[in-house]
C-alpha positions, 0 to 999 in steps of 0.5 A, spaced: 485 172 628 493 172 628 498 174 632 503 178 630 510 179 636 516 184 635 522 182 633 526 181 639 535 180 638 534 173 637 529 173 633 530 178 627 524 177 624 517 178 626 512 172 629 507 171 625 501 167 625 494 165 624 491 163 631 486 157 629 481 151 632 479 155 638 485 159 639 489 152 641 493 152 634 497 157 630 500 157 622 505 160 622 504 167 615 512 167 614 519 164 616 521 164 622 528 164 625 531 163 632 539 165 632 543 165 640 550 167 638 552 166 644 550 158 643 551 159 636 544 156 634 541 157 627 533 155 626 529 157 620 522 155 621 518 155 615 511 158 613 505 154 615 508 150 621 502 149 625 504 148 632 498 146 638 504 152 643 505 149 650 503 143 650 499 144 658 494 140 661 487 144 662 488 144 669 494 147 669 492 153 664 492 158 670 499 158 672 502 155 665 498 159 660 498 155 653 499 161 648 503 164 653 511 165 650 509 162 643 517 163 641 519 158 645 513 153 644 513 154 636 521 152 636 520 146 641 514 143 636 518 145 630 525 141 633 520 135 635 518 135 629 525 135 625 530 134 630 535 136 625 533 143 623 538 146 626 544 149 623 551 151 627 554 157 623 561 155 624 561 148 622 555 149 617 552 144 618 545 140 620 545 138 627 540 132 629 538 133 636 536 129 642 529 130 646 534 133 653 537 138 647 530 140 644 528 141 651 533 145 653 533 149 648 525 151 649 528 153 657 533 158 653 528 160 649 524 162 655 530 165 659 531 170 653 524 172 653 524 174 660 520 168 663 522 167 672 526 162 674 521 157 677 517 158 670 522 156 666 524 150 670 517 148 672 515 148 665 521 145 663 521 139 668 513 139 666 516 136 658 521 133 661 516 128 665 511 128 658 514 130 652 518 123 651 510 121 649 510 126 643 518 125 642 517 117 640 510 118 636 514 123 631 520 118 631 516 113 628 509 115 624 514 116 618 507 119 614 509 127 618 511 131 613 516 135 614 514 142 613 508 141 619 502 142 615 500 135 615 501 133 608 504 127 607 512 127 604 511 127 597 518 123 594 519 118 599 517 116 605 524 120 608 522 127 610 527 132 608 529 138 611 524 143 606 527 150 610 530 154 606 537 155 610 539 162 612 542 167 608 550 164 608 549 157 610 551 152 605 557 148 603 560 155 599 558 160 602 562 164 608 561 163 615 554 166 617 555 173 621 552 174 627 546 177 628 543 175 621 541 180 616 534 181 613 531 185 608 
């Protein structure tokens, strides 16, 4: 099965993923990007991240689906797992991440995508008051690869970051205009 979301103003290419492990998982098919001018962020996530969504206890699933906003989850998973995949235009440069600004992020993500104010902030006070568990197993199993497939980094145990930069990022190109353009 897959999913496949619109292209939405902040992200300007479609989501697509295979859902897998009984609906619980999602791999992504392609890129996917994530752009907020107003908070000039850039996030490249490559093809074959696997994310588990919102990370939501069973019991809860009535109120808080999983699956529900995957933009956002997919994101929040991404960052946790590579705090530094994140690019400012203006500076072009990469950016590490701390757990309050990963989880802020995922509130924003969920505020662009049209989630409630008490929905946004229920689930970003749920991470706040849990996530740290997931935020420290990733800072220290230096087995994770850095593309999310599970495979082990394969020069060094360092993982580096293996998303392709948006078209305009790097050290001679001009600053990236806002939105990105895509083919």
């Amino acid at each position: 099965m897959t999913i496949s979301n619109p292209v939405h103003p902040y992200f300007p290419l479609p989501l697509r993923g295979e859902i897998f492990n009984k609906g619980r998982r999602v791999r992504l098919l392609e890129p996917f990007i994530y752009q907020d001018e107003e908070k000039e962020i850039i996030i490249t996530i490559p093809e074959g991240f696997e994310s588990d969504y919102n990370s939501v206890p069973v019991g809860l699933w009535n109120l808080f689906p999983p699956w529900e906003y995957p933009e956002a989850a997919i994101i929040h998973d991404w960052l946790y797992k590579h705090p530094q995949g994140f690019y400012k235009p203006a500076s072009k440069d990469k950016v590490e991440l701390n757990r309050r600004e990963v989880d802020d992020i995922h509130r924003r993500v969920l505020d662009l995508l049209g989630a409630s104010f008490w929905r946004r902030q229920s689930m970003w006070l749920g991470i706040r008051a849990g996530g740290h568990w997931a935020w420290n197993r990733y800072r220290n199993d230096s087995s994770l690869s850095d593309t999310g497939t599970g495979e082990p980094a394969e020069s060094s145990n360092q993982p580096s970051l293996s998303a392709p930069l948006p078209a305009g990022v790097g050290s001679s190109d001009p600053p990236v205009k806002f939105p990105l353009q895509t083919p």
